[in-house]
C-alpha angles and dihedrals in degrees: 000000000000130000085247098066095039087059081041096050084044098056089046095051086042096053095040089053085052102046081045094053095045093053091050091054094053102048091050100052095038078053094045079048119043101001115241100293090050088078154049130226079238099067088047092058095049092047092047091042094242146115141254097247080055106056087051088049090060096029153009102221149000091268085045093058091036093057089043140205112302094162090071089053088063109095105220087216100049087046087053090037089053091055103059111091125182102192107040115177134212118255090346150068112276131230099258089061107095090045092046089063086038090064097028097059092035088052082047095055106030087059103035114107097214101113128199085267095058092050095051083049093060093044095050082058098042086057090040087058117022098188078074083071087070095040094048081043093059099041088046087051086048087052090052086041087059098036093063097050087051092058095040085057094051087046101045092235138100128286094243094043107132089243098043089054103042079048096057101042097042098058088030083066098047088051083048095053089038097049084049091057097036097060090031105130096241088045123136115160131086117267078239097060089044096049104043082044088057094042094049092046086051093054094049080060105045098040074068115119120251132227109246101168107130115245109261105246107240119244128236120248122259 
């Protein structure tokens, strides 16, 4: 491919994260604002500089706009760099788990293009317009869904084996806490720092020993 197309391909993505982003912004404040029914997709369109066959192009609805576009936010090449793994294990995670979704998370969000702004805008219409909590709940259980298939493919083993969902939810819960301080408003560190710092502080719990003495089976009386 010549340079030219890959400039070409570049510009394109560009211009599409941007309409995208604009769209997104518009529909949040105007929600925040006026809550769903207090606009039109018109109005979004002539906020964002777009036009209707546009909108329609990027989304099907307002809520649709308001919750905005994560699959985009997902690098082909981290995704195929995150399969290959070089010490599968029968039966069981391997060791190259946990760093995989180390490098993996920190490749989606450095490179992800949703800023704190655009954070504090969805929750001020979510707040705006509460029914988006359910909607924002069942696209967040179809993203764990996912996840989890993406790690039992990695690990050679099924979506509902004990490992691959401990796994999942386990490390699910630290990006959770860390997306929660990173975009917090008095924030100053780097999503790196905070990660590697959860993920350190989750492995210092569970290196612990566990209690494997068996339950005393209680007596009858007499």
């Amino acid at each position: 491919m010549s340079n030219s197309a890959n400039t070409d391909g570049g510009l394109r993505e560009r211009k599409r994260a941007a309409t995208l982003s604009a769209i997104t912004a518009v529909a949040r404040t105007l929600t925040a604002e006026r809550g769903l029914n207090g606009y039109t997709v018109e109005e979004v369109c002539e906020g964002a500089g777009i036009s209707r066959r546009t909108f329609f192009n990027y989304f099907h609805s307002k809520e649709d706009a308001v919750i905005g576009s994560f699959s985009d936010e997902l690098p082909q090449d981290a995704l195929e760099a995150f399969t290959l793994n070089p010490r599968h294990t029968p039966g069981s995670i391997s060791g190259t788990l946990l760093a995989a979704l180390q490098r993996l998370t920190l490749t989606i969000v450095e490179r992800s293009t949703i800023s704190r702004a655009e954070v504090h805008q969805l929750i001020a219409a979510i707040k705006a317009e509460p029914q988006l909590l359910g909607r924002m709940t069942l696209e967040g259980e179809a993203r764990e869904r996912q996840f989890a298939e993406l790690v039992a493919a990695r690990e050679g083993l099924v979506p509902d084996h004990p490992e691959i969902i401990v796994a999942t939810v386990a490390f699910g819960a630290v990006s959770k806490t860390t997306a929660q301080q990173f975009f917090s408003e008095d924030n100053t560190r780097p999503y790196r720092e905070l990660l590697t710092q959860n993920l350190v502080a989750a492995q210092k719990l569970f290196s612990q020993p566990l209690d494997t003495t068996p339950a005393e089976t209680p007596k009858d009386p007499a």
